[in-house]
C-alpha positions in Angstrom: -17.7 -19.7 -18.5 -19.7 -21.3 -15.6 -18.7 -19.2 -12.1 -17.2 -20.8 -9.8 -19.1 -21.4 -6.1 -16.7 -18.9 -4.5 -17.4 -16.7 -7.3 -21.1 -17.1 -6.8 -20.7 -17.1 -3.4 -19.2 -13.6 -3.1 -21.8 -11.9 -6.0 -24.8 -12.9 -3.8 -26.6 -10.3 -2.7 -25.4 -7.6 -5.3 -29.3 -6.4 -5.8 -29.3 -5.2 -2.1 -26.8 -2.5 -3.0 -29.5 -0.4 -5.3 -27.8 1.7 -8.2 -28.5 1.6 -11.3 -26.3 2.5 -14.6 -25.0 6.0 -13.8 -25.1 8.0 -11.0 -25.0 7.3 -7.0 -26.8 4.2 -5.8 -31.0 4.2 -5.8 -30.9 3.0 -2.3 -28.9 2.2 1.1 -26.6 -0.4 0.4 -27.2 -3.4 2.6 -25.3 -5.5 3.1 -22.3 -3.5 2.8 -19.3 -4.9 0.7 -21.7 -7.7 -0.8 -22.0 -8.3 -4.6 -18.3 -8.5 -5.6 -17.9 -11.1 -8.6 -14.4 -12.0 -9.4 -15.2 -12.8 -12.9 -17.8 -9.8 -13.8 -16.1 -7.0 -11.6 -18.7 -4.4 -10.8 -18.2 -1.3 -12.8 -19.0 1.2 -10.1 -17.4 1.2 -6.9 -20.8 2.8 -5.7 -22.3 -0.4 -6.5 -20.1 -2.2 -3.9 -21.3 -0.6 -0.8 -18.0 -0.2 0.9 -17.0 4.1 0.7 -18.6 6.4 -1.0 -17.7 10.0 -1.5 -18.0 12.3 1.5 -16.9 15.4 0.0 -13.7 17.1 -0.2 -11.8 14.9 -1.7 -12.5 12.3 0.6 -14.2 8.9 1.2 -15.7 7.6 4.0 -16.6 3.7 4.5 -20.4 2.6 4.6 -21.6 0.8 7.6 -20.0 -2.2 8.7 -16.9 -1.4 6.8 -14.0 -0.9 9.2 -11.1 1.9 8.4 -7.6 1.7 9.2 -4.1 3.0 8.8 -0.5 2.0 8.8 2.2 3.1 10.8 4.6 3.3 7.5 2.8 3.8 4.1 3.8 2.9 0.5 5.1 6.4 -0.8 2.9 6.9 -4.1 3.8 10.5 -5.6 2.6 11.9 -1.7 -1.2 10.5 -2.8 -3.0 10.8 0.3 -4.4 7.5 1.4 -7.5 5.8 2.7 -7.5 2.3 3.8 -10.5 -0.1 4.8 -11.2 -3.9 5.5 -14.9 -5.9 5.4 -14.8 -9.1 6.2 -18.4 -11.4 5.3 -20.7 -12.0 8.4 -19.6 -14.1 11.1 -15.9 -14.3 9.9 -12.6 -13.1 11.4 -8.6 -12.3 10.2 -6.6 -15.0 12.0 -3.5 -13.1 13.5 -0.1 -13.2 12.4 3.2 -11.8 14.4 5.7 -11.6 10.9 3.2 -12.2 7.9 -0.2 -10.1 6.7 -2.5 -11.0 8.4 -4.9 -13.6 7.3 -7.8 -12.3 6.5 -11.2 -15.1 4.8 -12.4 -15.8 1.6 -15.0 -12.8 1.1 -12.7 -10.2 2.3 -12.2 -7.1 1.0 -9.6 -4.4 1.4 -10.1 -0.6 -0.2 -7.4 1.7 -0.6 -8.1 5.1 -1.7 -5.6 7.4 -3.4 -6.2 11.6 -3.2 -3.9 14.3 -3.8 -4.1 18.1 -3.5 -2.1 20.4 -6.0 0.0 21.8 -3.2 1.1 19.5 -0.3 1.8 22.3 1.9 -1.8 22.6 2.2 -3.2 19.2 1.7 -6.8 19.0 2.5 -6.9 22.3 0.0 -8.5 20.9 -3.1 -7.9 17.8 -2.4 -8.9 15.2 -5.8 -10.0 11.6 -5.6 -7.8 9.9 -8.3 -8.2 5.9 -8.0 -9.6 3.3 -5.6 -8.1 0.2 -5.9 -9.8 -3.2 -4.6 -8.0 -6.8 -3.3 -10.4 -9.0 -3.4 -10.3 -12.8 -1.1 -11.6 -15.7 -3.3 -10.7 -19.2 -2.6 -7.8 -19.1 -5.5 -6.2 -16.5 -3.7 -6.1 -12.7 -3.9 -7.8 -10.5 -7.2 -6.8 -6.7 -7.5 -9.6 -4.5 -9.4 -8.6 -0.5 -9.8 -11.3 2.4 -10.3 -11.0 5.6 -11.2 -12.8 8.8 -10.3 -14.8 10.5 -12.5 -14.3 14.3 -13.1 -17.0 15.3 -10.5 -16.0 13.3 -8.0 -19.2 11.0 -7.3 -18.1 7.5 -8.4 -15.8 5.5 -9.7 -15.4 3.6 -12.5 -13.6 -0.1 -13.3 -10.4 0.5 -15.1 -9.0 -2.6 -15.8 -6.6 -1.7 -18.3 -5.5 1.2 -15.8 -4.4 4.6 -16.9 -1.7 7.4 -15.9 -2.6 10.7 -15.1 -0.5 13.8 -15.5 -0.7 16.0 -11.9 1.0 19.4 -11.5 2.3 18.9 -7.9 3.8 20.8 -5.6 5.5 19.1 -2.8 6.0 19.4 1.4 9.4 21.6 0.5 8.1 24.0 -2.6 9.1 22.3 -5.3 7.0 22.4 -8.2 6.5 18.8 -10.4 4.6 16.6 -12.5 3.3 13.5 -11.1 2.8 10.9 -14.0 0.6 9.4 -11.6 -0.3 5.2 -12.3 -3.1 3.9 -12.0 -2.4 0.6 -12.3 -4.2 -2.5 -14.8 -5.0 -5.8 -13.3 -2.5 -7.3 -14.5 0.1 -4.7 -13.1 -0.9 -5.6 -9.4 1.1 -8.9 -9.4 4.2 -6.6 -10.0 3.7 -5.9 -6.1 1.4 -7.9 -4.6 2.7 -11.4 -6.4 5.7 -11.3 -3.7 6.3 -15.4 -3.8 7.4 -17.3 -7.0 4.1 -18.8 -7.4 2.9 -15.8 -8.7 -0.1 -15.5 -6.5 -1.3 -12.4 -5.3 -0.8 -11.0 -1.6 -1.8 -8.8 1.1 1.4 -6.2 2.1 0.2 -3.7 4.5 -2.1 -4.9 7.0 0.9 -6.7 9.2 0.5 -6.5 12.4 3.2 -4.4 12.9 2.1 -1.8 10.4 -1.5 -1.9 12.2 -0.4 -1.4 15.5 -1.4 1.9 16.4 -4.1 3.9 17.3 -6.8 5.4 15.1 -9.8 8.0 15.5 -13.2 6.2 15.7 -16.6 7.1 16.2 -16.4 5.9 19.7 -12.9 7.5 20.1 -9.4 6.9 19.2 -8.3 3.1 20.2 -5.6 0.4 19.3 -6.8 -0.7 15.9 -5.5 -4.7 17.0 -7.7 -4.2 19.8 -10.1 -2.7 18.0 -10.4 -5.5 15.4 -10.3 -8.4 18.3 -13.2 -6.0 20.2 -15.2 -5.8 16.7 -14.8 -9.8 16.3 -13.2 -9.5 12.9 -10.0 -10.7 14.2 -8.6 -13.7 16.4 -5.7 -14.6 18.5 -4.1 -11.0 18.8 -2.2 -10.6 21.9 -2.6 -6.9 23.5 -1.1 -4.6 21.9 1.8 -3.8 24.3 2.8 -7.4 23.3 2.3 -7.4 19.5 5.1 -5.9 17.4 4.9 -2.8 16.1 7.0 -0.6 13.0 8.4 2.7 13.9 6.5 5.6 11.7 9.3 6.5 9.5 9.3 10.2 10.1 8.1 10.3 13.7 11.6 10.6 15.6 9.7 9.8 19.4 9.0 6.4 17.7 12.2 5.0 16.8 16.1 5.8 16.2 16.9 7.2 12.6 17.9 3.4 11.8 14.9 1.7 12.8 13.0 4.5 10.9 14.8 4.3 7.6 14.8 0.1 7.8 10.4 0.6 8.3 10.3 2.5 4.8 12.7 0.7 2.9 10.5 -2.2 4.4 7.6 -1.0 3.0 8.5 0.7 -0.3 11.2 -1.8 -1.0 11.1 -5.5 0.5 8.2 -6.3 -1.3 10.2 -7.3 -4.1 13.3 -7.3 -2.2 12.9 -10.4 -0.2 14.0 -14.2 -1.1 10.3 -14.6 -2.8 9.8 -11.5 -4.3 10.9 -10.5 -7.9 14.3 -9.1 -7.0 15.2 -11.9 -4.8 17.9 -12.7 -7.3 19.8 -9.8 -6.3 20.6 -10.8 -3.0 19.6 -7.7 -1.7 16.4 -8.0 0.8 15.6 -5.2 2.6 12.8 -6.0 5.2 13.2 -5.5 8.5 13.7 -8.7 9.6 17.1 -8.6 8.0 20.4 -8.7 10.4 22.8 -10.0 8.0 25.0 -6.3 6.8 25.3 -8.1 3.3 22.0 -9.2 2.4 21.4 -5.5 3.7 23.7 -4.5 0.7 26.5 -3.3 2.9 29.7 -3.5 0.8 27.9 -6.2 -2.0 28.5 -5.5 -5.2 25.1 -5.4 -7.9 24.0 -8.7 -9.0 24.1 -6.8 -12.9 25.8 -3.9 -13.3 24.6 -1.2 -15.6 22.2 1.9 -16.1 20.5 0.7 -12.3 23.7 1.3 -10.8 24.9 4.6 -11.6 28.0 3.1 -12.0 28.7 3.2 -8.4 30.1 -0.3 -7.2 28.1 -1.2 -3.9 24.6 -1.0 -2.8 25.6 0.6 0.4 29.0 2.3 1.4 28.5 2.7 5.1 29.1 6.4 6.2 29.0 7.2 2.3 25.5 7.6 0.8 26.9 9.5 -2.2 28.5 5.9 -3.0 25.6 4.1 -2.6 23.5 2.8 -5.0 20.2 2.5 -2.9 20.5 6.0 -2.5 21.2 6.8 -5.9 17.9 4.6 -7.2 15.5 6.3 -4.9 16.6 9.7 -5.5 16.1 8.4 -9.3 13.5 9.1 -11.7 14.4 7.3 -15.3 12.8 4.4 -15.4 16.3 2.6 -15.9 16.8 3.0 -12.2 13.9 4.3 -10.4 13.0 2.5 -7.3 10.5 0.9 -6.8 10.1 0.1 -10.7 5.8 1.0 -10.4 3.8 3.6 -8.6 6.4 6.4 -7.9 6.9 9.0 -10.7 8.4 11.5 -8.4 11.0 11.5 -5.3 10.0 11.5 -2.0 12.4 14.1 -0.6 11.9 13.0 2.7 12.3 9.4 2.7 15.4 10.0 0.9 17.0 12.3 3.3 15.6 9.4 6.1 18.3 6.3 4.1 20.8 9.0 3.4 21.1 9.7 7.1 20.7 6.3 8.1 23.6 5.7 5.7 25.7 8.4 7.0 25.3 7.3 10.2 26.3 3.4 9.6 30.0 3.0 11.0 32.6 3.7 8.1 34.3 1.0 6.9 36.3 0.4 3.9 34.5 -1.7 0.8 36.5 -4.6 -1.1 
């Protein structure tokens, strides 16, 4: 199949990243994030020059490669996270107040998935499981998944994906077993596809997720004003004037409310939103959201059945016992687990967050 001349565009320069057909690369990788092929994925992340291992369960990004962190993270069975952009030469992210921002064809976003055995001590042992890649090319957005080999050097393409079975124990003492995903290619659209054209799409990197500060070389800074300093993005106002998401379980950053709406944002509205794949429920859950029904306040389930718990509402305010949100986060059968991909266990604390933001809402009597 002849490449296409974004395809060819974006695997120039793969020879300047060394490596060869095992180990670390041969050489410095220059230019960093160069050789990335949508149609012949690399299969080493090493060979990409965008993180490599820095010991301890932990990546770092190569030069020119710009780290970053969210305000409210996707909960993935408590993985530990690391997060980084490159953007080709001489191009920028075009701001957005609501949306992800915009980032150019050529971009590349990295996130990187760890976990420790015990999260009460989490940098103790800490494991690289998966890096997973979204790629820009001028058809839209390509997700690539590698996995971590045994001693911790390198990754490896994993198209098909893979699940991993991880003795956990969590933040309160309680021991589990994470069937951890690692997802296929195919498997990303079940996120990322949040429109009904089926296209693939950033999630994280709003503007309102990015707008805090993070530890740099030079010292800890505004990461929007970092970007707009570093030229990579354009038309950000200060960040005093930008929006900006509570951290879901920082109380000096937002009421219980405002908290509990920033992760349902984030773990739910992705497919709860009028273009994601549950937008036939009628039941969107991104912050944006002022109307109590669409917020499932007294509405019935689209389709009742095993999701439901047989409960009759998606949210009985003052009652979280009677509510089914509740019910499907603090699931685990597949039936009614929520979201559907990437969460194998509960996250005690994010439940405990809607539960109280539930209890909280003024009681009123449902139809």
């Amino acid at each position: 199949m002849r490449r296409s001349a974004a395809a060819l565009a974006l695997a120039a320069g793969l020879a300047g990243c060394g490596g060869g057909s095992s180990g670390a690369p041969a050489g410095p990788c220059s230019p960093p994030g160069a050789g990335v092929d949508p149609d012949r994925p690399a299969q080493r992340l090493s060979e990409l020059c965008l993180v490599e291992a820095a010991g301890g369960g932990t990546v770092a990004p190569r030069p020119g490669v710009v780290p970053y962190d969210l305000n409210t993270p996707l909960f993935s069975d408590y993985a530990l996270k690391t997060r980084t952009v490159w953007l080709p030469p001489g191009t920028r992210a075009a701001y957005d107040a609501e949306a992800p921002l915009d980032l150019p064809v050529g971009a590349i976003v990295t996130k990187t998935f760890a976990l420790p055995p015990d999260l009460r001590t989490p940098t103790a042992a800490l494991r690289l499981l998966e890096t997973r890649l979204l790629v820009r090319t001028a058809q839209g957005w390509r997700g690539y998944p590698y996995l971590w080999n045994a001693a911790q050097t390198d990754a490896t393409f994993q198209p098909g994906g893979a699940v991993l079975q991880l003795p956990l124990v969590t933040p309160s003492g309680a021991a589990v077993t994470a069937s951890y995903l690692v997802p296929s290619v195919t498997q990303c659209a079940r996120c990322h596809a949040d429109t009904p054209d089926g296209a693939l799409h950033l999630l994280g990197p709003t503007a309102r997720n990015l707008n805090r500060t993070l530890g740099y070389p030079s010292g800890p800074e505004n990461q929007l004003a970092h970007w707009s300093a570093a030229g990579i993005l354009v038309g950000a106002p200060a960040p005093a004037d930008a929006p900006r998401l509570p951290v879901w379980n920082d109380p000096g950053t937002g009421s219980v409310a405002a908290r509990a709406r920033a992760w349902l944002e984030v773990n739910c509205a992705f497919c709860h939103s009028p273009g994601g794949l549950a937008r036939t429920t009628g039941l969107y859950l991104g912050t944006g959201v002022t109307d109590p029904y669409q917020l499932g306040v007294c509405k019935p389930p689209v389709a009742a059945g095993p999701g439901s718990g047989g409960l009759a509402y998606d949210v009985v305010p003052g009652d979280p016992d009677a509510s089914i949100l509740v019910y499907r986060v603090a699931a685990t059968d597949p039936v009614a687990v929520m979201p559907q991909l990437g969460r194998s266990v509960v996250s005690d604390e994010g439940l405990a967050l809607v539960r109280q933001w539930i209890a909280e809402l003024p009681s009123q009597p449902c139809p």
